[in-house]
DRENPANU-980215 format. One record per residue (C-alpha): x, y, z; residue in three letters. Coordinates in nm, 3 decimals. Example, Ala and Ser with C-alpha at 12.3 -4.5 7.8 and 13.67 -1.06 7.14 Angstrom:
# residues 2
+---------+---------+---------+---------+
:       x :       y :       z : residuo :
+---------+---------+---------+---------+
:   1.230 :  -0.450 :   0.780 :     Ala :
:   1.367 :  -0.106 :   0.714 :     Ser :
+---------+---------+---------+---------+
//
This chain:
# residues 176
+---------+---------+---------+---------+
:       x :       y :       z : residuo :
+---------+---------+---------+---------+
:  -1.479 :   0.157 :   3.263 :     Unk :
:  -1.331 :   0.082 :   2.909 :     Unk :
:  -1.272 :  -0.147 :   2.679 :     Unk :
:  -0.904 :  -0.216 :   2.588 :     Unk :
:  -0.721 :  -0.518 :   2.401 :     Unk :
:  -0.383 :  -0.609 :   2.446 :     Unk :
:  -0.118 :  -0.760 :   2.196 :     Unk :
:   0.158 :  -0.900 :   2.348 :     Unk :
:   0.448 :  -1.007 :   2.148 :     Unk :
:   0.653 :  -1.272 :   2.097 :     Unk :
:   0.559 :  -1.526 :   2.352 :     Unk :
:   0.468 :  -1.894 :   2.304 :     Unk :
:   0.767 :  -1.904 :   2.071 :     Unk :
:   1.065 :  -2.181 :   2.211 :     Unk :
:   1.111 :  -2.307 :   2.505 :     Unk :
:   1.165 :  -2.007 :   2.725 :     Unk :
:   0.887 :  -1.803 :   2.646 :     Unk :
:   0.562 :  -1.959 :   2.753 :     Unk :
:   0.292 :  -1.774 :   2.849 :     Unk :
:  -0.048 :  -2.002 :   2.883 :     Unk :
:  -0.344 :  -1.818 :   2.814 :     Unk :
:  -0.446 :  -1.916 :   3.212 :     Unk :
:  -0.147 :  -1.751 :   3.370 :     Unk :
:  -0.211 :  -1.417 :   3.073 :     Unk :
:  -0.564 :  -1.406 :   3.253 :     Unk :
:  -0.417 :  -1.417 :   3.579 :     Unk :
:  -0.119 :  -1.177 :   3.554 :     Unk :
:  -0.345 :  -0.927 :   3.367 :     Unk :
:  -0.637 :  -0.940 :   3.637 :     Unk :
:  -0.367 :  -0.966 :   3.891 :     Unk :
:  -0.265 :  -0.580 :   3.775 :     Unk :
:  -0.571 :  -0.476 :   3.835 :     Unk :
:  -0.775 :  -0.557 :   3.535 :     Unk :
:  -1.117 :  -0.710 :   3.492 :     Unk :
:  -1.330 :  -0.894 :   3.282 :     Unk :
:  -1.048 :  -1.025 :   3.120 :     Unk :
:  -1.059 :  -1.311 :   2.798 :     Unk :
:  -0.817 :  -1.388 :   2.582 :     Unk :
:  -0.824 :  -1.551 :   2.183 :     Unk :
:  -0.575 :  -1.824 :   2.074 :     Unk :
:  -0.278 :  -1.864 :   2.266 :     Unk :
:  -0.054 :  -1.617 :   2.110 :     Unk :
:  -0.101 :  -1.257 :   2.301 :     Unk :
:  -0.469 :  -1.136 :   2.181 :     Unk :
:  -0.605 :  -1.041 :   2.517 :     Unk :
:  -0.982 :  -0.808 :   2.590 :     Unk :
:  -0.980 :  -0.650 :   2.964 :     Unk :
:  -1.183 :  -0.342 :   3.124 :     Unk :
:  -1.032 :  -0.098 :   3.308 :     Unk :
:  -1.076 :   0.287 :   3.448 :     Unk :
:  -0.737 :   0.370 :   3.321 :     Unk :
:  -0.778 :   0.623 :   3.049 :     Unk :
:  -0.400 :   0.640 :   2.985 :     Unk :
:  -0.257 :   0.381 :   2.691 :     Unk :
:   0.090 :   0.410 :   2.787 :     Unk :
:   0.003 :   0.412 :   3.126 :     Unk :
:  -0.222 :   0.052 :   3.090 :     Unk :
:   0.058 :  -0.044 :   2.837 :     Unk :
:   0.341 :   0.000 :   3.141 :     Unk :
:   0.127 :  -0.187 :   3.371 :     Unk :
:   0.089 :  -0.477 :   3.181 :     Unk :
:   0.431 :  -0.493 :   3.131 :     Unk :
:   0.621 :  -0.435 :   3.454 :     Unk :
:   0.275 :  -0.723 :   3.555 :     Unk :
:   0.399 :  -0.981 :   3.284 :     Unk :
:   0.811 :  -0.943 :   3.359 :     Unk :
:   0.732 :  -1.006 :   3.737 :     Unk :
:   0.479 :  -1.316 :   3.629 :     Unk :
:   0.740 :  -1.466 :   3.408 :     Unk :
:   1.051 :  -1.310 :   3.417 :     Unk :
:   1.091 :  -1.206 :   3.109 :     Unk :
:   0.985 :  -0.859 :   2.906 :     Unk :
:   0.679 :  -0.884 :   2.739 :     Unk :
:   0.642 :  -0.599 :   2.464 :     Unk :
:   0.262 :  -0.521 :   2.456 :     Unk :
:   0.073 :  -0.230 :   2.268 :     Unk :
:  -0.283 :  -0.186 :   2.356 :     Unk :
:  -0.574 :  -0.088 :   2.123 :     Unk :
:  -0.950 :   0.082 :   2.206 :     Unk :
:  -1.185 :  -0.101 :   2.030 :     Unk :
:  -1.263 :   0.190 :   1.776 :     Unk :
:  -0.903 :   0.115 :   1.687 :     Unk :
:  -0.908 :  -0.200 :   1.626 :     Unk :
:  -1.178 :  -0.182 :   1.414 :     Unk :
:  -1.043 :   0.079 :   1.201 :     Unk :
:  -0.724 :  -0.204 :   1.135 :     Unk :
:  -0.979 :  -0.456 :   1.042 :     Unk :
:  -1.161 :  -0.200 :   0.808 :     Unk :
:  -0.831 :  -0.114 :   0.651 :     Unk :
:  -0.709 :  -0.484 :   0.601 :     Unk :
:  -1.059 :  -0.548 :   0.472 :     Unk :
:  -1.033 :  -0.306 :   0.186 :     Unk :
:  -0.695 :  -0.418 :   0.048 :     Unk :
:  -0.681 :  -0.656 :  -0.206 :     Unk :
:  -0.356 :  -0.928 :  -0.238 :     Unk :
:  -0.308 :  -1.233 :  -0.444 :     Unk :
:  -0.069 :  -1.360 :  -0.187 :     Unk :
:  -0.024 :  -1.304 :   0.146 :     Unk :
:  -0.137 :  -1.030 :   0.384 :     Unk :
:   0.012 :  -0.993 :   0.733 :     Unk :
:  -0.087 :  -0.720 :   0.982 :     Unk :
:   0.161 :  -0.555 :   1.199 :     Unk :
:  -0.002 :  -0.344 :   1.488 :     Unk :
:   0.195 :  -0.035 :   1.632 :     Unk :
:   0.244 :   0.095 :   1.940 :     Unk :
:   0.278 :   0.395 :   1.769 :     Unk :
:   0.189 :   0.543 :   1.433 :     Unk :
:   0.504 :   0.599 :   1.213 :     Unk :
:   0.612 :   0.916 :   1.117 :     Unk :
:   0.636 :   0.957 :   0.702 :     Unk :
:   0.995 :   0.904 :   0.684 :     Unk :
:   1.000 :   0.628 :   0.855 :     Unk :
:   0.713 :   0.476 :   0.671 :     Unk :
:   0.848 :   0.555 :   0.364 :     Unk :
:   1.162 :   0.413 :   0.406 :     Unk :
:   1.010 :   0.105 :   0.533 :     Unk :
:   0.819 :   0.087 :   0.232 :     Unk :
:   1.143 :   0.087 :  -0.005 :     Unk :
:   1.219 :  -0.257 :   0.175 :     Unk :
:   0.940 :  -0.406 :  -0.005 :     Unk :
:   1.047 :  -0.635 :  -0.248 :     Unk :
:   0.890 :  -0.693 :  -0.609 :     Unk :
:   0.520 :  -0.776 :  -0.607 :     Unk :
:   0.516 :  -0.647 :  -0.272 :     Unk :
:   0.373 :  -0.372 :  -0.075 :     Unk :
:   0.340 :  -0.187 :   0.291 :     Unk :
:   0.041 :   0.000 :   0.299 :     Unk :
:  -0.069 :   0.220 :   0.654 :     Unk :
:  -0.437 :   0.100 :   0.785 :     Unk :
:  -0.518 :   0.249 :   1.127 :     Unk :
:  -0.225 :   0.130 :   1.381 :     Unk :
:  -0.107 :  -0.087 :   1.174 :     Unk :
:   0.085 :  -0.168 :   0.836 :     Unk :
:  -0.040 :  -0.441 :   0.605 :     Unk :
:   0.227 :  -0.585 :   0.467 :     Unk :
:   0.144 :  -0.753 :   0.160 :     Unk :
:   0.368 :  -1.040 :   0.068 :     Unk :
:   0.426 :  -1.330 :  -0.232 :     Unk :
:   0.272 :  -1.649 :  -0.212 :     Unk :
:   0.593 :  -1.747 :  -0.030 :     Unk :
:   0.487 :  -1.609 :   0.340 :     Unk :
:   0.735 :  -1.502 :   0.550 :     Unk :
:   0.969 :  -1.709 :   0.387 :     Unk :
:   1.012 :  -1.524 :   0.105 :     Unk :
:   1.004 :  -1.146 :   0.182 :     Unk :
:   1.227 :  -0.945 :   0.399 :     Unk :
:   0.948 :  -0.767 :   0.561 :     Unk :
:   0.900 :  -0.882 :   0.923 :     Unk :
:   0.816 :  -0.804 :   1.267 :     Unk :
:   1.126 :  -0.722 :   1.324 :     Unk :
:   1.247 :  -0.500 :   1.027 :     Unk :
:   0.891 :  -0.290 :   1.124 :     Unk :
:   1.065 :  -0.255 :   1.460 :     Unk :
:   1.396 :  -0.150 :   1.355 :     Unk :
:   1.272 :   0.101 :   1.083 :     Unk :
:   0.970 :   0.259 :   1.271 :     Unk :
:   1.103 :   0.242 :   1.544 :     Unk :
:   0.802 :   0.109 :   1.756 :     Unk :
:   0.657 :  -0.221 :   1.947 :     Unk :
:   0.477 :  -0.354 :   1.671 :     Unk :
:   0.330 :  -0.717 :   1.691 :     Unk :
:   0.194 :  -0.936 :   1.321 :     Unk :
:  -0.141 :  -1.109 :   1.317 :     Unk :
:  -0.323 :  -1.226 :   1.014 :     Unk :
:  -0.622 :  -1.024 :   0.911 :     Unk :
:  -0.862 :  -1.338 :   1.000 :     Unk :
:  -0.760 :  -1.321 :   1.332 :     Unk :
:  -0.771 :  -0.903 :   1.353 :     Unk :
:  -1.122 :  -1.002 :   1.233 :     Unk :
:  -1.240 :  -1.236 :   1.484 :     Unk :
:  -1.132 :  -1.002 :   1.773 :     Unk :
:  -1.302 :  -0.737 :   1.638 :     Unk :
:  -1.650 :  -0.998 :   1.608 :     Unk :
:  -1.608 :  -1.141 :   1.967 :     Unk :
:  -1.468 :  -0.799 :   2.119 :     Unk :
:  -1.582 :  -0.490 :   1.930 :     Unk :
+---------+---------+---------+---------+
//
């Protein structure tokens, strides 16, 4: 048996996309999971399994959370070693304003990552840690930058779901 974590993105936001941590348990363990826990309420989820496959857990989990609520439910799933390597990366970058990490499904190819990287605006930067790009913003957030969840999408072309580094952290404390 290993040990896997699961992002799921983009539920808890509106009205039509709840997903309560309670019915994540259930839904996961329901597909055959075990040991399953979740952190905060927005898609960070730690399971065993004897699945050795990551697309193969990642389909599961899917096709297990579109049955359980009826809509799709993007998810990428990380080893633990992985995750850790985000955190280490996010750790070692420095950022007067503000630092967002966006895990992939998938790592980018240099094209890609290079033209995603010519989207940044001044001040700004996307640097490659691990599965994942730190994007390194103004003081202004999300509100003031163009770079986003979904422009990582579009010009990767991958699942990719944002968490800030002190959360990456704390799943790596309670989980790696």
């Amino acid at each position: 048996m290993s040990t896997r974590i699961a992002l799921l993105r983009a539920i808890n936001l509106g009205a039509k996309r709840k997903f309560p941590r309670d019915d994540v348990v259930a839904a996961v363990t329901a597909a055959g999971f075990s040991d399953v826990e979740t952190y905060l309420n927005t898609g960070n989820v730690r399971f065993t399994t004897s699945m050795r496959s990551t697309p193969r857990i990642e389909a599961a989990l899917e096709a297990a959370f579109l049955a359980d609520r009826g809509f799709e439910v993007p998810t990428l799933v990380l080893t633990p070693e992985e995750l850790r390597e985000v955190d280490a990366a996010a750790a070692a970058l420095s950022h007067e304003g503000h630092h967002y990490v966006t895990l992939l499904r998938d790592l980018p190819d240099p094209q890609a990552l290079a033209a995603l990287q010519e989207r940044a605006g001044p001040g700004e930067r996307v640097v490659l840690g691990g599965r994942a790009v730190h994007l390194l913003v103004g003081a202004d957030g999300v509100h003031g930058t163009r770079l986003g969840n979904a422009l990582v999408e579009k010009v990767l072309g991958t699942v990719a779901t944002t968490r800030n580094p002190t959360v990456v952290r704390t799943m790596v404390e309670r989980w790696c």
